[in-house]
Backbone as CSV, one residue per row, in Angstrom:
resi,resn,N_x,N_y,N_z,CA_x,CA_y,CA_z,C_x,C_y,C_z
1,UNK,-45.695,-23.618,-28.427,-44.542,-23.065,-29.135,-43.683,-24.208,-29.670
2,UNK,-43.536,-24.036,-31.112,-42.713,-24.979,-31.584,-41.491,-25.207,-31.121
3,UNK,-40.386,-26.414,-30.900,-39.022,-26.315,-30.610,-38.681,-27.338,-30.908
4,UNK,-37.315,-27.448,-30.999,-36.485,-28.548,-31.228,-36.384,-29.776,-30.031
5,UNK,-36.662,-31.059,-30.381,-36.378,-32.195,-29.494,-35.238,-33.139,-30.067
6,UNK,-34.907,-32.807,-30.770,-33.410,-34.260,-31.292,-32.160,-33.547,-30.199
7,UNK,-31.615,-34.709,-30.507,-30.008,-33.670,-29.794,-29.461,-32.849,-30.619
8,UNK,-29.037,-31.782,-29.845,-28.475,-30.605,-30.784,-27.474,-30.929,-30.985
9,UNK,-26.124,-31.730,-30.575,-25.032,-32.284,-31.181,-25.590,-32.398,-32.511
10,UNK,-26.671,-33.412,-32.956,-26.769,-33.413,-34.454,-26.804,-32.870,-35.399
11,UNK,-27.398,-31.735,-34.724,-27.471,-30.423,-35.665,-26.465,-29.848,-35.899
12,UNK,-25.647,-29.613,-35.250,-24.394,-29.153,-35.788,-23.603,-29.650,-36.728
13,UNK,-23.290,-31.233,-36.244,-22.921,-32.622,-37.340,-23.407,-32.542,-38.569
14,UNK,-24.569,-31.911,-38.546,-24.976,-31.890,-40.189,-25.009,-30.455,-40.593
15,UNK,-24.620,-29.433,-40.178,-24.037,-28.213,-40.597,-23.153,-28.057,-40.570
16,UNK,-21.804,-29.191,-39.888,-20.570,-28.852,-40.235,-19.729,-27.934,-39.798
17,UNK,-20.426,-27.148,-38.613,-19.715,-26.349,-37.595,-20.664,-26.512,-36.328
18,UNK,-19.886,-25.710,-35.437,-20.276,-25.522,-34.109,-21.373,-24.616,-33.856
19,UNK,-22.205,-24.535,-33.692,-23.642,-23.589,-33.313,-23.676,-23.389,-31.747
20,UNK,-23.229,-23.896,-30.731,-22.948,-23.466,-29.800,-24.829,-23.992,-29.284
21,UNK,-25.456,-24.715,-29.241,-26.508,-24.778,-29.122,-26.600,-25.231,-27.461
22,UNK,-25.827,-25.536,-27.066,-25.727,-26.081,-25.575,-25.042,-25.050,-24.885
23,UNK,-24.779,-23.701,-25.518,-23.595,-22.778,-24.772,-22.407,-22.639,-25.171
24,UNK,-21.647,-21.847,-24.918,-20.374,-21.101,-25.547,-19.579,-22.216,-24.712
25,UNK,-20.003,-22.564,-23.712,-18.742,-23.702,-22.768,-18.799,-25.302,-23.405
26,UNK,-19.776,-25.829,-24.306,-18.946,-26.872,-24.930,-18.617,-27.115,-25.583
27,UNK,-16.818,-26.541,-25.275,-16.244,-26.807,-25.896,-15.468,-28.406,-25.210
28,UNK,-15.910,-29.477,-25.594,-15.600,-30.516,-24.502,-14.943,-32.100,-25.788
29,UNK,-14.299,-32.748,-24.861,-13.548,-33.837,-25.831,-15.201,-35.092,-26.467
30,UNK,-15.697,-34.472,-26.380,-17.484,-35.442,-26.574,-17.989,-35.069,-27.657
31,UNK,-17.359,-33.456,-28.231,-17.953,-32.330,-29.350,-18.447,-33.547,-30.626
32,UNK,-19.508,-33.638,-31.024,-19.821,-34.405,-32.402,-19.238,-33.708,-33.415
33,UNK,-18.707,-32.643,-33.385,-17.748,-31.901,-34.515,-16.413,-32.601,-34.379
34,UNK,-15.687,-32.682,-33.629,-14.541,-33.039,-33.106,-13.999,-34.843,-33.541
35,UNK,-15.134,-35.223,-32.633,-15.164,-36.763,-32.610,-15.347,-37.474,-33.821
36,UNK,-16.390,-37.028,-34.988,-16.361,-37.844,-36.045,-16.753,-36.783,-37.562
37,UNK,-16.874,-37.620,-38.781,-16.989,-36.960,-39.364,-18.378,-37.516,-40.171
38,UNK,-19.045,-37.088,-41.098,-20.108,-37.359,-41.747,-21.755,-36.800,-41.017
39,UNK,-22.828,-37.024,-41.487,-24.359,-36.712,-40.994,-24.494,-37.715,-40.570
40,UNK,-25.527,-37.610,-39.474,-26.041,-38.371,-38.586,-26.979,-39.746,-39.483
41,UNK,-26.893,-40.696,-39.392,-27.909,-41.650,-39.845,-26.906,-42.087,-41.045
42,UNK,-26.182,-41.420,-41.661,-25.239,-41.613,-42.723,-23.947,-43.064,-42.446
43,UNK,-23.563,-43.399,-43.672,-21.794,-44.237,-43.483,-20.923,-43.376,-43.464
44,UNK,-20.185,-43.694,-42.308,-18.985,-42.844,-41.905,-17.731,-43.101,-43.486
45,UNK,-17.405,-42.085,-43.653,-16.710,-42.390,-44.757,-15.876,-41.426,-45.264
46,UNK,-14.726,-41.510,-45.732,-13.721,-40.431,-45.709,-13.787,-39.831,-46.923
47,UNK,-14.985,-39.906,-47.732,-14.998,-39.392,-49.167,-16.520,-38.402,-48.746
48,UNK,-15.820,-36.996,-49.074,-17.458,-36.222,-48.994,-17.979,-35.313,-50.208
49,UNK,-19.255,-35.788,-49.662,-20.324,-35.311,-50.927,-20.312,-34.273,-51.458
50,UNK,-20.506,-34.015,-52.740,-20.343,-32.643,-53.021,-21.767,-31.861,-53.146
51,UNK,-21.718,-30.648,-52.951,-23.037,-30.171,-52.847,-23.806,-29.604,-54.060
52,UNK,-25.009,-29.610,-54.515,-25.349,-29.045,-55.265,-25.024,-27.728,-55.390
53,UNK,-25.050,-26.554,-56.221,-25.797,-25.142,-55.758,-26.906,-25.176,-55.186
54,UNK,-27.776,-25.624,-55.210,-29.215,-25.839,-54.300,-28.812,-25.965,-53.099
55,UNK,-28.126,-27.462,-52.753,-27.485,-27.700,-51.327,-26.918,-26.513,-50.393
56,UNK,-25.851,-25.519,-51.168,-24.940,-25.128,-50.651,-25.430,-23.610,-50.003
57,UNK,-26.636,-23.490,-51.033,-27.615,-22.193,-50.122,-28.690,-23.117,-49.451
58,UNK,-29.134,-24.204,-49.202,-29.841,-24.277,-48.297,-29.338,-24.490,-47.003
59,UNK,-28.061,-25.210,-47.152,-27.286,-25.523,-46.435,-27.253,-24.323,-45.379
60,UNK,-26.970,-23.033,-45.923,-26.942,-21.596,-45.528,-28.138,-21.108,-44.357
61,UNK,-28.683,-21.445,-45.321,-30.160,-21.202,-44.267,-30.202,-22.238,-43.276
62,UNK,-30.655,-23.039,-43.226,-30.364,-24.009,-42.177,-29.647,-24.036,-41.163
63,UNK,-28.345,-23.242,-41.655,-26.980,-23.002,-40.269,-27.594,-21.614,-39.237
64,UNK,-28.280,-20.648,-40.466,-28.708,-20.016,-39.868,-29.895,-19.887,-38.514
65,UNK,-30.685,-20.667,-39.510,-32.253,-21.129,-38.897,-31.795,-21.841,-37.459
66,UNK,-30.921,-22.339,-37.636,-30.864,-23.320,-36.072,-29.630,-22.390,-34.754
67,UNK,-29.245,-21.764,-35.697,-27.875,-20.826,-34.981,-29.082,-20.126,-33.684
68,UNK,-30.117,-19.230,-34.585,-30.463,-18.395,-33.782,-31.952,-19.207,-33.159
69,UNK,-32.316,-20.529,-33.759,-33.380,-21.105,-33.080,-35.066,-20.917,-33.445
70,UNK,-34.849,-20.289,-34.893,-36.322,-20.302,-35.435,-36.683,-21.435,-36.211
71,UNK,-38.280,-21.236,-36.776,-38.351,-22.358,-38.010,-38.833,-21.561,-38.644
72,UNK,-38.874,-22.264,-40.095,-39.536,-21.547,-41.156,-40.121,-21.027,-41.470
73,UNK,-41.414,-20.346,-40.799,-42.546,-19.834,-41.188,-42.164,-18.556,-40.289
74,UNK,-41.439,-18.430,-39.212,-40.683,-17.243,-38.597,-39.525,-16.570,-39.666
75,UNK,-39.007,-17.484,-39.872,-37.714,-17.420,-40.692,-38.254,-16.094,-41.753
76,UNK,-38.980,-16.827,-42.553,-39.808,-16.063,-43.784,-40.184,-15.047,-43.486
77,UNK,-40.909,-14.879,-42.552,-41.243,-13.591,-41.933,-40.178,-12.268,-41.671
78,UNK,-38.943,-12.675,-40.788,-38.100,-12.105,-41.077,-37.191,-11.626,-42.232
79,UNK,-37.414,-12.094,-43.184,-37.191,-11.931,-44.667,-37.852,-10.917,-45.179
80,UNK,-39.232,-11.322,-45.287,-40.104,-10.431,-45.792,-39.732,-8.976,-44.992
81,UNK,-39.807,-8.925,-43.605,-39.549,-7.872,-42.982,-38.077,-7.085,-43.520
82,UNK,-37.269,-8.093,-43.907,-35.921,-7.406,-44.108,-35.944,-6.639,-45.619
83,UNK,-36.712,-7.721,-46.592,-36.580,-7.041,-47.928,-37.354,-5.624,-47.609
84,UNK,-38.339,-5.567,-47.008,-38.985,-4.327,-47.159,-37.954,-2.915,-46.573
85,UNK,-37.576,-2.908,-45.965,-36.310,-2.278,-45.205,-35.437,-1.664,-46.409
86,UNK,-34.810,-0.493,-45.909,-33.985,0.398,-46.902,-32.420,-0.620,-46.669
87,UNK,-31.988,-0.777,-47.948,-30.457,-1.606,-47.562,-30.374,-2.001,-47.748
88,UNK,-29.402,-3.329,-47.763,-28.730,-4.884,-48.299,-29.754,-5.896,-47.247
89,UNK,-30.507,-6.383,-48.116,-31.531,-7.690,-47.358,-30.940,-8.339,-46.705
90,UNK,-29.702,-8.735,-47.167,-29.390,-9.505,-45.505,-28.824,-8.982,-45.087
91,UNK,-27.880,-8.119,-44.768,-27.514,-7.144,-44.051,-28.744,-7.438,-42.815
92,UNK,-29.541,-6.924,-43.307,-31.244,-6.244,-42.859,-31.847,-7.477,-41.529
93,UNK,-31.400,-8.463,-43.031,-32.183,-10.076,-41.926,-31.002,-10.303,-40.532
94,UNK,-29.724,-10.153,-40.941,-28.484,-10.861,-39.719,-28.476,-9.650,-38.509
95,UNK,-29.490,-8.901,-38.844,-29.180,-7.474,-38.147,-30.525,-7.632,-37.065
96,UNK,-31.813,-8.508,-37.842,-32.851,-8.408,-36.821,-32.760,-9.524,-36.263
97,UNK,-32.659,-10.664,-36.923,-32.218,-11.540,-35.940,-30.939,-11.598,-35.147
98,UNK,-30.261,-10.569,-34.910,-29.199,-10.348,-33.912,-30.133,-9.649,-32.485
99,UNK,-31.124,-8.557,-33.079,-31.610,-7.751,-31.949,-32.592,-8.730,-31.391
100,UNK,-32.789,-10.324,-31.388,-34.158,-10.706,-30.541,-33.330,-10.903,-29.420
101,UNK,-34.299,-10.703,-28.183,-34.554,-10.828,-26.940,-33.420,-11.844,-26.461
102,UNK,-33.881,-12.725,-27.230,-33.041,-14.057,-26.602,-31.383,-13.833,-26.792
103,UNK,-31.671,-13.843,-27.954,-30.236,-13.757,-28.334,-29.582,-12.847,-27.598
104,UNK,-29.931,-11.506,-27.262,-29.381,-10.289,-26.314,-29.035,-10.971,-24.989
105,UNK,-30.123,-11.442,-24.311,-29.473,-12.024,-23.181,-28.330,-13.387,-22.974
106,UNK,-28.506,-13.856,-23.901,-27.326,-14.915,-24.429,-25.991,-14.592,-24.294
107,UNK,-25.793,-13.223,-25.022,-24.773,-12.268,-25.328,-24.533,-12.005,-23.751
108,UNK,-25.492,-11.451,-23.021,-25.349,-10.557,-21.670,-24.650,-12.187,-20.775
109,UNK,-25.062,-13.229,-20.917,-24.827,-14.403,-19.893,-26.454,-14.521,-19.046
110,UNK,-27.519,-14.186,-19.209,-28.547,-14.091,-18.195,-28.739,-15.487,-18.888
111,UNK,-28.703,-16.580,-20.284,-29.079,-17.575,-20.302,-27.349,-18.064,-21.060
112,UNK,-27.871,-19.574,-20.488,-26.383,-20.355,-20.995,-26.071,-20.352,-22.732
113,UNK,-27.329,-20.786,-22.944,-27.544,-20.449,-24.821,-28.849,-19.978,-24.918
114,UNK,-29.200,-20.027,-26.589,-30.359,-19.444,-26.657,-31.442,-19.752,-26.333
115,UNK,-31.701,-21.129,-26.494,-32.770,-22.052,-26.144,-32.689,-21.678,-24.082
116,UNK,-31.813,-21.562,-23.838,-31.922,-21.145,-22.218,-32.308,-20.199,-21.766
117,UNK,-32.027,-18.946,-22.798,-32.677,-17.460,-22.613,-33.572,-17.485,-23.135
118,UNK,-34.154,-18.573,-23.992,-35.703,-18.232,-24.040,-36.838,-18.899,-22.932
119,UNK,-36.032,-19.885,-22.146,-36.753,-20.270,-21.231,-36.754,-19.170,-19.963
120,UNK,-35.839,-18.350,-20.277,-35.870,-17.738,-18.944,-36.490,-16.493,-19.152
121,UNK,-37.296,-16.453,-20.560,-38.163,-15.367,-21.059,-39.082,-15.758,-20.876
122,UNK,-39.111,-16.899,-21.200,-40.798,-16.930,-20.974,-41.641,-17.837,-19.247
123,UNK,-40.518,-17.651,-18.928,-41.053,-17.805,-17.321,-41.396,-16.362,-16.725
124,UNK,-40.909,-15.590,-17.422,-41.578,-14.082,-16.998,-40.333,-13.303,-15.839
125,UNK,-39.138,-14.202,-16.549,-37.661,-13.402,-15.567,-36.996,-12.102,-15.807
126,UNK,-37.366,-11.286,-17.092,-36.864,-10.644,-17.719,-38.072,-9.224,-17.890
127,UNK,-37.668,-8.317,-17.869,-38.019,-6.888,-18.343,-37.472,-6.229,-19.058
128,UNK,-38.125,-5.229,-19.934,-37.011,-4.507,-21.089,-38.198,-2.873,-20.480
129,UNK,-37.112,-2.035,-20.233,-37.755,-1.314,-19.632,-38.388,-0.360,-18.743
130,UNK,-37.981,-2.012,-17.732,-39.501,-2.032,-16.461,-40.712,-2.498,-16.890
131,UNK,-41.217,-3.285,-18.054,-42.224,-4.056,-18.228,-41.132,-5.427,-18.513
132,UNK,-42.542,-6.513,-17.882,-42.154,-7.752,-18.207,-41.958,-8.326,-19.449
133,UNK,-41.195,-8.959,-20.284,-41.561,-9.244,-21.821,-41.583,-10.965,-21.471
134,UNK,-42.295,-11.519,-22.179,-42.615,-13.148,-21.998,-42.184,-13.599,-23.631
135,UNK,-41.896,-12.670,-24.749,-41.625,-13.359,-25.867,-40.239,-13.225,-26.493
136,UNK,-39.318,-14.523,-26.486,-38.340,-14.441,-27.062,-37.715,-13.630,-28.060
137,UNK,-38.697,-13.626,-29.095,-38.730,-13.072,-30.106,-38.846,-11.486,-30.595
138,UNK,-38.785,-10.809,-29.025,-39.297,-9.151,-29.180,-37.755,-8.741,-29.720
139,UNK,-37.599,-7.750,-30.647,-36.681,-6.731,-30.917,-36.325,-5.716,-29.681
140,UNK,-35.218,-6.023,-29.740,-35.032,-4.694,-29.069,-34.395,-3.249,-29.733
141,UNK,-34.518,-2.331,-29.217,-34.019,-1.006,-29.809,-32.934,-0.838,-29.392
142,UNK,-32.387,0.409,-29.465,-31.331,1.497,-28.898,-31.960,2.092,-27.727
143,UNK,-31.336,1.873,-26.878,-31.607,2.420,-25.194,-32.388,1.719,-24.554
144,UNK,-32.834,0.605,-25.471,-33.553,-0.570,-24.064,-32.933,-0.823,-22.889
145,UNK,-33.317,-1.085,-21.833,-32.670,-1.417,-20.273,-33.262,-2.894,-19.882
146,UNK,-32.529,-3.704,-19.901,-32.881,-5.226,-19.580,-32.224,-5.375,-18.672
147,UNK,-33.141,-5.709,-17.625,-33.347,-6.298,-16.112,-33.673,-7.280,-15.634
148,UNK,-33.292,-8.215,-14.726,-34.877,-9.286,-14.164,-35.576,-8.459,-13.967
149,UNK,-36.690,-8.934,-13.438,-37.669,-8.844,-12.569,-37.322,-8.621,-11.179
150,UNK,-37.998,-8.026,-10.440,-37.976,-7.329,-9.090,-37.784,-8.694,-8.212
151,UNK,-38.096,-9.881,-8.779,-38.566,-10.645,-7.394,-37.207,-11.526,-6.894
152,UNK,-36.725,-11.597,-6.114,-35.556,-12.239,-4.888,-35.549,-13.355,-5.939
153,UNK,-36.316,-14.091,-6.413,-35.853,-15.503,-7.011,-35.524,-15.605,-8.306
154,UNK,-35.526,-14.305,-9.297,-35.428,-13.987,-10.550,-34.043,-13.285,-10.654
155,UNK,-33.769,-12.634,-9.444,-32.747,-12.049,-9.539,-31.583,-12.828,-9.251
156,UNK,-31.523,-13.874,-8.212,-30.431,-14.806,-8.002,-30.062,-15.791,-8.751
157,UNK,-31.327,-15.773,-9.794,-31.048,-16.826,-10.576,-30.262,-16.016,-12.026
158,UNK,-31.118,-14.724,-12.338,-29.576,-14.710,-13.310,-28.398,-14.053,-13.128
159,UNK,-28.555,-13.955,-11.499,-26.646,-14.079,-11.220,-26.073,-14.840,-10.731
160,UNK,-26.961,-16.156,-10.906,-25.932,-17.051,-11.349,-25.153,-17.041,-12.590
161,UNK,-26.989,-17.471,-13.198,-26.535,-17.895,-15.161,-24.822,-16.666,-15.311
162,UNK,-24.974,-15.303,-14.455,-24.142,-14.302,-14.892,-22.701,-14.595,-14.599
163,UNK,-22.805,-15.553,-13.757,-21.503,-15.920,-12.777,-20.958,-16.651,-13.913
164,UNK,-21.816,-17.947,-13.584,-21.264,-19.020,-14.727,-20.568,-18.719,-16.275
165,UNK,-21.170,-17.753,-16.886,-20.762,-16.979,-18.120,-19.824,-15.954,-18.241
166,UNK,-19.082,-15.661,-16.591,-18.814,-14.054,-16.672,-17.302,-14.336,-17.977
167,UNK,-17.195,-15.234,-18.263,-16.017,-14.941,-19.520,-16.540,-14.449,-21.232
168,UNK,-17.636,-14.951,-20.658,-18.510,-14.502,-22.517,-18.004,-13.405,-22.983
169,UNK,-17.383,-12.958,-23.956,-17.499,-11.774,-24.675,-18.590,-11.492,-25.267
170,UNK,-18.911,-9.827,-24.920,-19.707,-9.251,-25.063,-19.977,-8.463,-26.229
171,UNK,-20.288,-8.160,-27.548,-20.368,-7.163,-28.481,-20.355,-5.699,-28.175
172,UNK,-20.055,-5.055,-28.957,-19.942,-3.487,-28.828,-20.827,-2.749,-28.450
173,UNK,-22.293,-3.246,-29.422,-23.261,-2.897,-29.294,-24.264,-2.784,-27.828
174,UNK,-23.799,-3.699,-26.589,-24.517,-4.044,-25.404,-23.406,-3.596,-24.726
175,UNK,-24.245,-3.116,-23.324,-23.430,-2.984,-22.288,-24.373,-3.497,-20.714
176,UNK,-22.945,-4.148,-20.490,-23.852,-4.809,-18.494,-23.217,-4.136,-17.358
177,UNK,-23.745,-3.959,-16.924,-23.409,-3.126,-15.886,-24.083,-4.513,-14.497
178,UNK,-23.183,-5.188,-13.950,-24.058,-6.330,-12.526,-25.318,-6.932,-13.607
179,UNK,-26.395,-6.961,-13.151,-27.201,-7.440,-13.994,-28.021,-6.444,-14.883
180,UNK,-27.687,-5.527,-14.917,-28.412,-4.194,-15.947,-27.993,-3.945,-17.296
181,UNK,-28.235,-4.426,-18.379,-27.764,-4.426,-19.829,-28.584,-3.481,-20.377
182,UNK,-27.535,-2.543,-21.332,-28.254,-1.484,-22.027,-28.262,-2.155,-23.201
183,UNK,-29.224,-1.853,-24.275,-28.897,-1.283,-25.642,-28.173,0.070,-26.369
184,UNK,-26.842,-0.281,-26.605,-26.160,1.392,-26.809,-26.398,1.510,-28.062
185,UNK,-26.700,0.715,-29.242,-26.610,1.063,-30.761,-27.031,-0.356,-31.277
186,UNK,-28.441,0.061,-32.197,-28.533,-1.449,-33.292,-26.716,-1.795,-33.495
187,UNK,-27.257,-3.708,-34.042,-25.816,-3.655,-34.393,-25.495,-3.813,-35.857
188,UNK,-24.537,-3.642,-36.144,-23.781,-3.664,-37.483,-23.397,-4.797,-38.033
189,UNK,-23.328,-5.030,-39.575,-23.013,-6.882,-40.113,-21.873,-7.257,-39.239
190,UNK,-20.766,-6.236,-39.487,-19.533,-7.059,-38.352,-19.613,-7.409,-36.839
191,UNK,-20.743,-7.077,-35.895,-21.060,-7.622,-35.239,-21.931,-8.321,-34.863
192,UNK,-22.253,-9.375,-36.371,-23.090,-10.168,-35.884,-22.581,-11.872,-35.730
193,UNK,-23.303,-12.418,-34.753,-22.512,-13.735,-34.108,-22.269,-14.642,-34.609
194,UNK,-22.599,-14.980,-36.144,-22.139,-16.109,-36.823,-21.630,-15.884,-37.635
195,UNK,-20.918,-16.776,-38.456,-20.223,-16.579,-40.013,-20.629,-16.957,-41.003
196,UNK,-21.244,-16.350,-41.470,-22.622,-16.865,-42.527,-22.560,-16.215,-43.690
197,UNK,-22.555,-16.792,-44.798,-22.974,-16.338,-46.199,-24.450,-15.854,-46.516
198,UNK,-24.874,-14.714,-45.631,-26.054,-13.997,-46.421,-26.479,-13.592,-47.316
199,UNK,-25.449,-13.584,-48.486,-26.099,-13.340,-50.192,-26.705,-14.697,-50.523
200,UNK,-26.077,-15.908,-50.112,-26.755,-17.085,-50.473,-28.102,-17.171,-49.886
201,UNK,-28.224,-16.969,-48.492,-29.337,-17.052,-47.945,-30.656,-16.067,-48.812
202,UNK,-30.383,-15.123,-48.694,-31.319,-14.266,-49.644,-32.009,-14.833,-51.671
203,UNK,-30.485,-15.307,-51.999,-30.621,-15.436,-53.022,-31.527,-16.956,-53.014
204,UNK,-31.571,-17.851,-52.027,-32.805,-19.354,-51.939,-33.692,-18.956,-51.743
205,UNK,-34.055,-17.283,-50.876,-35.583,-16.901,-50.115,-36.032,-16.131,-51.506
206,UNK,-35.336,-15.586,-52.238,-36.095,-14.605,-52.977,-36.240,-15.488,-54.384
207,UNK,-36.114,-16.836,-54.287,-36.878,-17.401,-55.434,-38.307,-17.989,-55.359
């Protein structure tokens, strides 16, 4: 499975906001948002570049692509899936990549960020159900029931992750009950977790 190895500080540095890629908690005096200004590998310099139109929607995608932790050939996929769909395409796209797996438990606190809830998917900690799911990437519906797993060492471990997080705000759309998260309702553009220009994004994929 493909993934990211640079530091994720960088990634953010060169998107120009916070992606939260380490967790909703660093927020810390170290932030590469905070501390300096310019892209990584770049001269620090108090004059900034201006972007193409090209730049400024790829730029888009990119914030996206790393927000929720795919690459490109996923990415696309979800596109394709969204144009086909009755509705506003991205509407369509910020709506399915809100319902993956990972991201849900992110939301719930069972992982610190996303890259954490997908490790704790695919160690086989998680059920949607009462079956095990091992892929980050599954959709979930309306009335899914996400659980650990039955076993003493799956369960203490995400009440911890649950402890550690219990300040996360939660969306409308999910509900936890101790460690038992429902699906009450797909969610809607206004509740989805980033602030993103999705007409741009659409308008770079559909050329």
């Amino acid at each position: 499975m493909a993934r990211h190895v640079d530091p994720k500080c960088r990634l953010c540095r060169r998107e120009g906001v916070k992606l939260y890629l380490k967790g909703y908690r660093c927020e810390t005096a170290k932030c590469s948002i905070a501390k300096r200004r310019g892209v990584p590998g770049g001269r620090m310099s108090k004059r900034v570049r201006k972007l193409s139109s090209y730049g400024i929607h790829f730029r888009e995608k990119q914030k996206l692509k790393r927000f929720y932790g795919v690459f490109e050939k996923q990415f696309r996929n979800y596109y394709y899936k969204a144009e086909r769909k009755e509705g506003n395409t991205g509407e369509n796209l910020l709506i399915l990549l809100e319902r993956r797996l990972d991201n849900v438990l992110c939301h719930f606190g069972y992982g610190h960020s996303r890259s954490h809830a997908r490790q704790v998917i695919n160690h086989g900690h998680i059920t949607v159900n009462g079956k095990k799911v091992d892929i980050p990437s599954f959709l979930v519906k309306q009335g899914d029931v996400i659980k650990p797993a039955n076993k003493e060492n799956d369960i203490n471990m995400i009440k911890m992750n649950v402890e550690a997080n219990k300040d996360r705000k939660q969306p409308s759309w999910l509900e936890r009950d101790e460690l038992d998260g429902r699906v009450l309702q797909l969610p809607n553009r206004d509740e989805v977790s980033i602030d993103i220009q999705e007409q741009l994004v659409v308008e770079l994929c559909s050329k």
